[in-house]
C-alpha positions in Angstrom: 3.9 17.1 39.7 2.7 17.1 43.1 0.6 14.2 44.3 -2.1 15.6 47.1 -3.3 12.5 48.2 -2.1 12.0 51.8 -2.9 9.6 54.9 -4.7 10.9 57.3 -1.8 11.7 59.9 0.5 13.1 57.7 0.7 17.1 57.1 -2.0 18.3 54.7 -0.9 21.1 52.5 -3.3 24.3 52.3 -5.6 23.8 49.4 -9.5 24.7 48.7 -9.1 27.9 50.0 -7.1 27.4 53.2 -9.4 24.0 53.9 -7.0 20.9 55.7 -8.4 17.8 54.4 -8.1 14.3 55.7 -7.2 10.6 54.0 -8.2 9.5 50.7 -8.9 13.5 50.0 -7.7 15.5 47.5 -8.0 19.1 45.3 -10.1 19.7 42.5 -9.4 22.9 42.1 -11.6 24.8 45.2 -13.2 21.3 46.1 -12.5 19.0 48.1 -13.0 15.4 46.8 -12.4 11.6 47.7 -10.2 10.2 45.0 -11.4 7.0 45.5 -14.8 7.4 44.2 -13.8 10.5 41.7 -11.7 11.9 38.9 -10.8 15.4 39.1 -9.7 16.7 35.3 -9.3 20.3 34.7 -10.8 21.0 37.9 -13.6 18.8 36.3 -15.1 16.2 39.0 -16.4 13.1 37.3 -17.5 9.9 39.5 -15.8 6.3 39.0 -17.2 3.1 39.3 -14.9 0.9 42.0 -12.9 -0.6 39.6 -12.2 2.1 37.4 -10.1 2.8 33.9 -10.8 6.6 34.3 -7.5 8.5 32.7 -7.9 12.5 31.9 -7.9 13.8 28.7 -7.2 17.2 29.4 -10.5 18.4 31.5 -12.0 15.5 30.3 -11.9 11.8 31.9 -12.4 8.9 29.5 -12.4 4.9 30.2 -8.5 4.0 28.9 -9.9 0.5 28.2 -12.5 1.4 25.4 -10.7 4.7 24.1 -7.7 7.2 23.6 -6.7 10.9 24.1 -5.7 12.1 21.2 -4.1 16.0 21.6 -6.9 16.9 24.2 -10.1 14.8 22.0 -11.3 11.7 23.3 -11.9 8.7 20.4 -13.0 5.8 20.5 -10.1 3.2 21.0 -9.4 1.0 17.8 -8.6 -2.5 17.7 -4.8 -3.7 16.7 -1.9 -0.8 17.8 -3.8 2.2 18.7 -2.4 5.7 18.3 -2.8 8.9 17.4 -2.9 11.4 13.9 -3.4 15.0 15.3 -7.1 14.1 17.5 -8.2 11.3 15.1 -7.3 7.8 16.5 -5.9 4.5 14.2 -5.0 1.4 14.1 -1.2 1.3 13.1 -1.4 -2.0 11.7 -4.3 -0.7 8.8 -3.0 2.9 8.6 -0.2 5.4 9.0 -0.1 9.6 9.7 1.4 11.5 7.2 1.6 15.3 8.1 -1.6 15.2 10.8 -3.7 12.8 8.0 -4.9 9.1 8.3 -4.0 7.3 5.1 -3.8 3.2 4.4 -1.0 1.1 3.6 -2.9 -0.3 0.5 -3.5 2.7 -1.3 -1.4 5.4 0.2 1.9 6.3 0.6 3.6 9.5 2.2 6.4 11.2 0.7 8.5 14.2 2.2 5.4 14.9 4.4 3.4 14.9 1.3 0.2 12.4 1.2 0.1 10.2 -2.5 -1.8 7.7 -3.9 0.0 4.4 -3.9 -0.3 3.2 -7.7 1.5 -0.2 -6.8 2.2 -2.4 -4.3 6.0 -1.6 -5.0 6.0 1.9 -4.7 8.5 3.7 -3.6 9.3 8.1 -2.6 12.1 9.7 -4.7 11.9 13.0 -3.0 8.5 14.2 -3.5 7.2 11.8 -6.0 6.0 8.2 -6.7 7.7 5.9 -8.6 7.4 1.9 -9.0 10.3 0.0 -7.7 10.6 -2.2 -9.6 11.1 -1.1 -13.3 12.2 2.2 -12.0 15.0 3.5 -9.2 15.7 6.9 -7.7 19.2 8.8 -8.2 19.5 11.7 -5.9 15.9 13.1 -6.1 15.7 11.5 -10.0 13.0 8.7 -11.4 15.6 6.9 -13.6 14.8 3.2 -15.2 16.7 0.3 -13.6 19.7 -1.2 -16.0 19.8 -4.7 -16.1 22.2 -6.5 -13.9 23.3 -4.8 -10.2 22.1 -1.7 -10.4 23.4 1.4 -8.7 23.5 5.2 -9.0 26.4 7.7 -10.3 24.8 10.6 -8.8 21.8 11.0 -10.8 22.6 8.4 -13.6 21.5 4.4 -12.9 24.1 2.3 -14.2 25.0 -1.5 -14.0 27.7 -1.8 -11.5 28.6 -5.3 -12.9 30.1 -3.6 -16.3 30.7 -0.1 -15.0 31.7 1.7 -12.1 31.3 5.4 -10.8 34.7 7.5 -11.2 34.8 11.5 -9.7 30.4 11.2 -10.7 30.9 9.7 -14.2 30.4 6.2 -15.4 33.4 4.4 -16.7 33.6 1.0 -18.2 34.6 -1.7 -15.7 38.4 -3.1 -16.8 38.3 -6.7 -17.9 39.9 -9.3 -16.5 42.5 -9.3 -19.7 42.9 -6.0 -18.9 43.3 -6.0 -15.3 46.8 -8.9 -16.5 48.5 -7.0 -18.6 
């Protein structure tokens, strides 16, 4: 990007139709203008106060204290971590995106790209479902109940890796110690 603001003895490049400018000048596209005192945005001139917050948002110039650009739309800056869902602003701490939507924490939840109501607090994706984590666990894309004691998957199957173990994708029955002796 090339930065047109020059002191006033230093070579001026040809702008504004073959105008030379001086210091604290600059191009907005056929204009001359004072960047001190003005914002040029898409060849958009708006006027700053001296102590200015003035960013552009695309050919529009906003106040980065009070709001954001979201993809080219100005919003109104919200309190905690601002930042962006397509051109609707949010605070990251309350919400999340989830394929260009706003959805909360508390009652939402986002799975493959897909927006879901949250039934619990626990709830977890398994591909492109919703499933509780706690009574339930996923197995390669599969809503399986959780055995009792360490669970684990065997490709799609849960099992209870304290009694079995997974063997070439089946479940086998762990050896006992009497066994392991002998």
């Amino acid at each position: 990007r090339r930065d047109f603001r020059r002191d006033a003895d230093t070579e001026w490049p040809q702008c504004c139709n073959n105008l030379k400018s001086a210091a604290y000048k600059a191009c907005c596209g056929s204009r001359i203008y004072d960047y001190r005192y003005h914002k040029c945005c898409g060849q958009l001139l708006y006027h700053m106060r001296p102590v200015s917050s003035l960013q552009c948002c695309g050919k529009y110039a906003y106040d980065w204290k009070n709001q954001i650009c979201c993809r080219g739309s100005v919003q109104p800056k919200p309190s905690g971590i601002p930042a962006c869902c397509g051109t609707r602003a949010y605070d990251k701490r309350e919400c999340f995106c989830c394929e260009g939507r706003v959805a909360y924490h508390r009652s939402d939840i986002c799975c493959h790209d897909t927006l879901l109501p949250k039934p619990s607090s626990s709830s977890q994706c398994c591909g492109e479902r919703v499933y509780d984590g706690r009574p339930d666990m996923c197995c390669n894309g599969n809503i399986r109940k959780q055995p009792s004691g360490y669970p684990m998957c065997c490709g799609t199957t849960a099992y209870n890796y304290e009694k079995y173990m997974c063997s070439d994708g089946r479940i086998v029955k762990r050896p006992s110690d009497s066994d392991i002796r002998r």
